[in-house]
C-alpha positions in Angstrom: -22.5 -13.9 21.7 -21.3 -11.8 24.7 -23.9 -9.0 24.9 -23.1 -8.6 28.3 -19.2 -8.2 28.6 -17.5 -5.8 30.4 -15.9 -2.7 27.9 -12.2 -2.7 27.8 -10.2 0.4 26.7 -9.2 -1.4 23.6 -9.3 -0.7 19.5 -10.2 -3.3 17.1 -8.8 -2.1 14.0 -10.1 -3.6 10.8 -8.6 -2.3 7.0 -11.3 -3.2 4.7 -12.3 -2.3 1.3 -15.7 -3.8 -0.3 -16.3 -6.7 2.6 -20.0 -5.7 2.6 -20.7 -9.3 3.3 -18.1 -9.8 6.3 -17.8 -6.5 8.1 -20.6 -6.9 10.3 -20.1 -10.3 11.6 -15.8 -9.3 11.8 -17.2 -6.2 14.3 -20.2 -8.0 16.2 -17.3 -10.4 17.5 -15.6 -8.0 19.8 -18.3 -6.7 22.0 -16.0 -5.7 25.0 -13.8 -3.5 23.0 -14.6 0.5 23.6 -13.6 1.5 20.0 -14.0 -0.2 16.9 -12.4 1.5 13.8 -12.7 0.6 10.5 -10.0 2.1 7.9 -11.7 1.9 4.7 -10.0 2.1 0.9 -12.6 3.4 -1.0 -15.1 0.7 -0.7 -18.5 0.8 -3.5 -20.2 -1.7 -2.0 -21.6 -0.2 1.3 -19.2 -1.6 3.7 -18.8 1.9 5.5 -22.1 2.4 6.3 -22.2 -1.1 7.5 -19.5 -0.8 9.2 -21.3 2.3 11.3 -24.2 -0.2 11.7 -22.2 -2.1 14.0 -20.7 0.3 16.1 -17.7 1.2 14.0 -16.4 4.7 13.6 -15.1 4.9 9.5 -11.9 6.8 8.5 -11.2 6.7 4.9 -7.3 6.1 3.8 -6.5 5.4 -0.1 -4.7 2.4 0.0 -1.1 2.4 1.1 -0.1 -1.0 1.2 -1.1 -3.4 3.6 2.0 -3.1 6.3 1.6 1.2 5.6 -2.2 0.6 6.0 -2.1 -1.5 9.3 0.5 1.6 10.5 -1.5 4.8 9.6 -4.7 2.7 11.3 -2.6 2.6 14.4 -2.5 6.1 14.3 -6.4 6.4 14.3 -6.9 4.5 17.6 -8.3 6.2 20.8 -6.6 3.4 22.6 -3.2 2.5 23.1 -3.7 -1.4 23.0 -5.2 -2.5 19.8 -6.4 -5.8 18.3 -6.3 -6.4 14.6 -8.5 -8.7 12.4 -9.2 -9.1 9.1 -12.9 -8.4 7.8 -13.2 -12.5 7.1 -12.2 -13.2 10.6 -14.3 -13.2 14.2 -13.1 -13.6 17.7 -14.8 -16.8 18.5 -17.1 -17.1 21.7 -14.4 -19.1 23.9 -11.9 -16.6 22.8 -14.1 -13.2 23.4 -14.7 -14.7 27.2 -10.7 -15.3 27.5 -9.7 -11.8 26.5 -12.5 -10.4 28.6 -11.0 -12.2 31.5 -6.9 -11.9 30.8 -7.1 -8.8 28.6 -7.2 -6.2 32.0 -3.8 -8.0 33.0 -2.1 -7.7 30.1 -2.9 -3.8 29.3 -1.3 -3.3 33.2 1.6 -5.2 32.2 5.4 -4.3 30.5 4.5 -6.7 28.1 4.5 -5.5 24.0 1.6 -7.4 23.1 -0.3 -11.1 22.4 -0.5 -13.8 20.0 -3.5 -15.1 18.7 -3.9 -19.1 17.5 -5.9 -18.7 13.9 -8.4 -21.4 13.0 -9.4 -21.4 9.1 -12.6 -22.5 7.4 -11.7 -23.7 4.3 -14.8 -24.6 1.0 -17.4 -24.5 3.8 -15.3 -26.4 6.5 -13.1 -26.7 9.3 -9.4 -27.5 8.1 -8.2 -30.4 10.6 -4.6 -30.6 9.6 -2.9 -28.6 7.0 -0.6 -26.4 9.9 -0.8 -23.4 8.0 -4.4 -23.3 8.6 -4.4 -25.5 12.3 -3.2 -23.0 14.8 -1.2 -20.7 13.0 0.4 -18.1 15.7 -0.3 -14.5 14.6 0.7 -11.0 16.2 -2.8 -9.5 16.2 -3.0 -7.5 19.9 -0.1 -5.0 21.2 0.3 -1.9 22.7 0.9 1.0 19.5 4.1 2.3 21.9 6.0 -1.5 21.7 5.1 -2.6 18.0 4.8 -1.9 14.2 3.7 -3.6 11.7 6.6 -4.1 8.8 6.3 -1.3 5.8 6.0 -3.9 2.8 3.0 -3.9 0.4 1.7 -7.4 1.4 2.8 -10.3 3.9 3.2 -7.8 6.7 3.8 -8.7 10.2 4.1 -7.3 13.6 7.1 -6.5 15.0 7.3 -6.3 18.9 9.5 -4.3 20.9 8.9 -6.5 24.1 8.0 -10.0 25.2 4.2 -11.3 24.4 2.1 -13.7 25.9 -0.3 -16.3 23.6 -4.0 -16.6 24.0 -5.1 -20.6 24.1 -8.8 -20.2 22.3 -8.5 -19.5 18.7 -10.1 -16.9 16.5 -11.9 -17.8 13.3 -10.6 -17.5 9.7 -13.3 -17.8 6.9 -11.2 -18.2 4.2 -12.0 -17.1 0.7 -15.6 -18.0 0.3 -14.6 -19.0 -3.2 -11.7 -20.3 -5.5 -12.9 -17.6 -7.5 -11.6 -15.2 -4.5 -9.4 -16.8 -4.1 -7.6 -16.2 -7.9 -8.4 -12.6 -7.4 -6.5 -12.0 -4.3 -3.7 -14.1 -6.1 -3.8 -11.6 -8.7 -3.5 -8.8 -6.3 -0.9 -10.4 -3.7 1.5 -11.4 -6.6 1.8 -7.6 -7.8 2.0 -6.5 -4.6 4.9 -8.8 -4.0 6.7 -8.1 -7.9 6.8 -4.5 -7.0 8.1 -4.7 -3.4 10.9 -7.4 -5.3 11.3 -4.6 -8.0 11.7 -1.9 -5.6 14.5 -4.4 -4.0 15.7 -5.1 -7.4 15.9 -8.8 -6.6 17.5 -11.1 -9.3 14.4 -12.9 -11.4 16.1 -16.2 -10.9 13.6 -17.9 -13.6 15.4 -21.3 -13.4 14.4 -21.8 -10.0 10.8 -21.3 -11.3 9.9 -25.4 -12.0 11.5 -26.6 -8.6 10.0 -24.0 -6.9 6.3 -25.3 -8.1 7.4 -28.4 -6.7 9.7 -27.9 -3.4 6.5 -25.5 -2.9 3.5 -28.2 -3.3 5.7 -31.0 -1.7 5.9 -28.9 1.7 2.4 -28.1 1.9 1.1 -31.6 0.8 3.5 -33.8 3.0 5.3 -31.9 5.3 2.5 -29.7 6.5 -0.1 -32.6 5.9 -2.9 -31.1 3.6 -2.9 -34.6 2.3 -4.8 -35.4 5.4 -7.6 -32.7 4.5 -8.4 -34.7 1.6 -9.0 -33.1 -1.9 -9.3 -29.7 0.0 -5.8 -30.4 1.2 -4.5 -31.0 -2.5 -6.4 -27.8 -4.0 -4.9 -25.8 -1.1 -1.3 -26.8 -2.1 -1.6 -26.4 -5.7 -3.1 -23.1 -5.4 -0.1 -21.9 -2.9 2.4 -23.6 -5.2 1.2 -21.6 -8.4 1.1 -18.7 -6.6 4.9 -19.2 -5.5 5.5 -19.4 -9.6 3.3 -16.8 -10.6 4.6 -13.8 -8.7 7.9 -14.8 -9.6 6.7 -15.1 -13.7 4.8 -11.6 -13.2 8.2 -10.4 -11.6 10.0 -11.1 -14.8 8.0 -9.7 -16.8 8.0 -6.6 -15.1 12.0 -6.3 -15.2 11.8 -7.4 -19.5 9.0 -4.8 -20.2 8.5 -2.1 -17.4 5.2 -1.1 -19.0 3.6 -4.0 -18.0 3.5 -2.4 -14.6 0.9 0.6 -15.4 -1.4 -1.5 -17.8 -1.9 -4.3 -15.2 -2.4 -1.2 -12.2 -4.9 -0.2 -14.5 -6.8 -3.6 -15.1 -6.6 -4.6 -11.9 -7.7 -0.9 -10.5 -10.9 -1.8 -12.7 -11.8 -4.9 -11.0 -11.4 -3.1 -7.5 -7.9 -4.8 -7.0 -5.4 -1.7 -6.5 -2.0 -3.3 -5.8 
């Protein structure tokens, strides 16, 4: 930990709904930032008031959508440079002492913003190869006048107005403590993705739907070595290749019976799921 670093007129912005168990060590990460603002959804689990535990100021927002979300957020910060995480991610130790040192530069310069490597934890451990999960470049600090985050419901990004620089230490990823997390967030991200494709009105294209399990797994498993991660490396790509057919299934069956669409808002709305 950093106890000691300098304050920087920065925003860590973290959307968050129900990440009781995460939001504290997500905020405790980021010691040198001035503000730290957590836009909750409606969380039941006491995440707000943990969140204010840990220095956090809480604005509520019902939930727009993830790219919508990360935007209003924006709006919210005291600071024009901001740095986003997830509530399952931290700023590791080498990388809180880099952006203390480079960060001052960077907010004097022209420059739009930064990318950030991202290091994942994967079933209790360190992925070592699987690139997805090695390194992965991420958008995560700009300035709120040279970026926006893209207006779709999930798989946003940031969008710079303006050359970046990249940060060399990574930040930490702790990804889905469970498979069982894991299946829910499927459930969520897949609707999220049908109703974008539906707004769209993107052909189904259901006879893709068996090569796509497969170009899908192939990719990840050999191409992007997960084979090398051992059986974590196969579950990884089987789950990411079922959930390439299953938004596509869910999809359909939103275009052949349009009712589907409120009853699963409703069952997933039950489990805390909104898409």
């Amino acid at each position: 930990m950093m106890a000691s670093a300098p304050s920087l007129p920065i925003t860590l912005i973290v959307i968050a709904r129900d990440e009781a168990a995460a939001i504290g060590r997500c905020l405790d990460s980021v010691p040198f930032a001035t503000e730290k603002l957590v836009v909750d959804a409606g969380s039941v689990d006491g995440t707000p008031e943990i969140a204010q535990k840990h220095g956090a100021r809480v604005v509520h927002q019902d939930w727009l959508g993830f790219g919508a979300q990360r935007n209003f957020a924006t709006t919210q910060s005291q600071h024009d440079w901001i740095l986003v995480l997830d509530a399952d991610e931290a700023v590791s130790p080498e990388l809180a002492a880099e952006l203390t040192q480079k960060l001052p530069d960077l907010m004097q310069s022209t420059h739009a913003g930064a990318i950030l490597r991202r290091e994942t934890w994967y079933m209790g451990a360190r992925m070592k190869w699987y690139r997805p999960m090695v390194g992965e470049r991420l958008g995560r600090i700009y300035h709120r006048g040279r970026a926006r985050w893209t207006d779709v419901r999930v798989h946003e990004s940031l969008r710079y107005e303006g050359s970046t620089i990249t940060f060399r230490h990574p930040f930490i990823h702790l990804n889905n403590p469970t498979l069982v997390h894991k299946q829910l967030k499927t459930l969520r991200y897949a609707e999220l993705k049908a109703r974008d494709w539906h707004d769209r009105n993107r052909p189904t294209q259901m006879w893709m739907t068996p090569w796509v399990f497969l170009s899908a797994f192939l990719k990840d498993y050999f191409l992007r070595l997960a084979f090398l991660d051992g059986w974590r490396g196969y579950i990884v790509s089987q789950t990411a290749a079922a959930y390439a057919v299953y938004k596509r299934m869910r999809y359909y069956e939103m275009k052949r019976n349009p009712q589907s669409r409120e009853m699963a808002a409703e069952l997933l709305h039950r489990y805390g799921l909104d898409p």
